[in-house]
C-alpha positions, 0 to 999 in steps of 0.5 A: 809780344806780338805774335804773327798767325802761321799759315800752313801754306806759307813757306816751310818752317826752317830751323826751330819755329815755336807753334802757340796753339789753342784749343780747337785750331787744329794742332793736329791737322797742322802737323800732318799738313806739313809732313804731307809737304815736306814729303810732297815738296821733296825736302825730306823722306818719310824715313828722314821725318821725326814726329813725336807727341805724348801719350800713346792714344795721341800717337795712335792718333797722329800715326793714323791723321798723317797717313790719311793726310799722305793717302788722300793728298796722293789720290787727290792729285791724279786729277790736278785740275781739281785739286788746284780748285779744292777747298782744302788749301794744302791740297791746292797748294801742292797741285798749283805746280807745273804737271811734271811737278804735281806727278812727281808730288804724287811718286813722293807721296806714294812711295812715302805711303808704301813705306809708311811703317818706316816712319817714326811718329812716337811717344816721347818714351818710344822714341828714347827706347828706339834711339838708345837701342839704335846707339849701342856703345855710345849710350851707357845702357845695358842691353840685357835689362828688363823693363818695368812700369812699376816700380812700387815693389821694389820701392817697398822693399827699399823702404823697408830696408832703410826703415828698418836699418834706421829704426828697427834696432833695440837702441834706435832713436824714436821715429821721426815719421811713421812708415806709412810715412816713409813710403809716401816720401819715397815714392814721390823721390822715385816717380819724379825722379828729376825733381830737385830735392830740398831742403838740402841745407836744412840742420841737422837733426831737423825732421825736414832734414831726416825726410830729405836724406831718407828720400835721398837714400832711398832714390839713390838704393832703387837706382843702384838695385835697378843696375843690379837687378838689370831692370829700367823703367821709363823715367830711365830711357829719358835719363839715360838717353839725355845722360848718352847726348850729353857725355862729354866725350860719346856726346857729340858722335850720339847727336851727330846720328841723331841729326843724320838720321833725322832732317825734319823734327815735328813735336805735337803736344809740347806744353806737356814736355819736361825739362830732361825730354825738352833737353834731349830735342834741344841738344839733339836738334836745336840749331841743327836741324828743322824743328818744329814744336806745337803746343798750347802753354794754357793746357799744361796739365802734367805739372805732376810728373815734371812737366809744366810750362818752363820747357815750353817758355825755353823753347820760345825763348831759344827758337827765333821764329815763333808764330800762332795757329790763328783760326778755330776751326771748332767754335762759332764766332759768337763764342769766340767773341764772347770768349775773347772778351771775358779772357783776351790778354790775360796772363795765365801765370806768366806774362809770356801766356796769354789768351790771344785772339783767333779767328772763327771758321764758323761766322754764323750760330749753329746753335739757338739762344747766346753764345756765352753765359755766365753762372754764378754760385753763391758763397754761401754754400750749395743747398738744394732746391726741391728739385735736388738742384743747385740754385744758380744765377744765369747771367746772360753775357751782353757781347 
């Protein structure tokens, strides 16, 4: 499939638009480049603005790369004529106006500076919270509940309840698994909480059979504890909003806010969503307002908490625009080149991920001798050298 480069200059993504990214092409610049213009270019507010990426750190950092992107391109424009000249593309872009134009640009942006606490660049987790809280009766959540993020005692306790229950007693049957056993089971059925348990058609009396209705039992007594005890924890507030958006009946009102409340919906870091938060943004906003997904499918690395690259390939199939950040802005063109032709076009699990080609913004070499090397380990074994040294084959790469 032949995928067209984004130009952060070109026109305003509308509706759902997919971003493919790779490493060094500037997600994140890319991100705070287009809210500076959808604020600056009046399409939305900073209120109306949804920006959302994973992981705290990543927050902390897109939080402040956009108001930084917000605060220069404010400043820069009180000299039009010089921004027009820049070499930085986005400001140019929104100083190429009549003066009128540019002076409005800059109340936007000044405004949206002053009021830039307003704005919500958030985690996947925070922005469940915020809109749950916000939700009151449309969502099915318990206002009095507690936090917790960690759930291991309680998993504990569980397990040694059911354990116990099971075969603890004078005429117990033999145990099917140790207790060490038990909690690891029950561990993995609570963590990934939407991990689909199997085997579920297994025989009775089978070993496969007993851990999976364990695990079953024990997901199903820490939910019902958690409910009793007034307690919930981060997998609950992804859960429990999609559950709140979903509701055949509250559903539709829950969405209705959401889109109201947000116009323009930027999600950086989207190779690492899961299928329940995937499934929020989809039913909230897909089809309904602007959204944009950035990521890069080749760094997918969350597989062990649900999220893997099926959301993301979702996503490219539902959105109808789906174009590339084509420039890295890291690497040297020899690198790039070398890199290119040892990878170009292979698919990385799926035919859909490949290793497209980007340009270079460095052309020429910052660093002395080649660009690409290849070093070879041999099979045999790893034995040292005198020196404490693994012996390695360095082959210089020919492009």
């Amino acid at each position: 499939m032949t995928v067209s480069a984004f130009d952060v200059c070109g026109p305003l993504p509308d509706g759902t638009t997919v971003l493919e990214a790779s490493a060094g092409t500037g997600k994140t610049f890319t991100v705070a480049a287009l809210a500076a213009r959808y604020v600056a270019e009046g399409r939305v507010g900073l209120q109306d603005l949804l920006l959302v990426t994973f992981g705290r750190a990543a927050t902390a950092e897109l939080r402040q790369r956009v108001r930084d992107r917000l605060v220069s391109a404010e400043r820069d424009l009180a000299d039009p004529a010089a921004a027009r000249g820049s070499r930085d593309t986005v400001l140019a872009l929104l100083a190429d106006a009549t003066p009128d134009e540019v002076a409005v640009r800059r109340r936007r942006l000044a405004t949206a500076v002053a009021d830039f606490d307003a704005a919500t660049i958030a985690t996947t987790h925070q922005f469940c919270h915020q809109i749950l809280a916000g939700l009151g009766i449309a969502a099915d959540t318990d206002p009095d509940a507690l936090f917790v993020d960690d759930l291991e005692d309680l998993i504990v306790e569980v397990v040694e309840d059911l354990y116990v229950r099971k075969y603890g007693t004078a005429d117990a049957p033999v145990p099917h698994f140790t207790r060490e056993v038990a909690l690891t089971i029950a561990r993995q059925a609570v963590t990934d909480g939407q991990a689909r348990l199997e085997p579920a058609d297994s025989a009775p009396g089978d070993v496969s059979h007993v851990r999976y209705r364990f695990a079953a039992a024990v997901r199903a007594e820490v939910h019902r504890r958690k409910r009793e005890r007034h307690l919930y924890c981060f997998d609950d507030m992804l859960t429990g909003l999609n559950a709140a958006l979903t509701h055949p009946v509250r559903g539709p009102a829950a969405c209705q806010r959401l889109r109201e409340r947000y116009a323009v919906v930027l999600v950086d870091e989207f190779q690492d969503t899961d299928p329940v938060q995937w499934s929020i943004v989809r039913t909230a906003f897909h089809g309904h307002t602007t959204l944009v997904l950035i990521g890069d499918p080749k760094q997918a690395i969350y597989a062990f908490r649900g999220a893997d690259v099926i959301s993301y390939l979702s996503a490219s199939g539902d959105g109808p625009a789906h174009a590339t950040l084509g420039t890295n802005w890291r690497s040297d063109r020899g690198v790039l080149s070398a890199f290119e032709t040892v990878f170009g076009g292979a698919a990385l699990g799926d035919s859909r991920i490949t290793v497209r080609p980007v340009a270079a913004a460095h052309l020429d070499a910052r660093l002395p001798g080649p660009p690409f090397r290849i070093r070879v380990l041999s099979r045999d074994g790893f034995p040292l050298n005198k020196s404490g040294l693994v012996p390695i084959t360095d082959a210089r790469a020919a492009v």
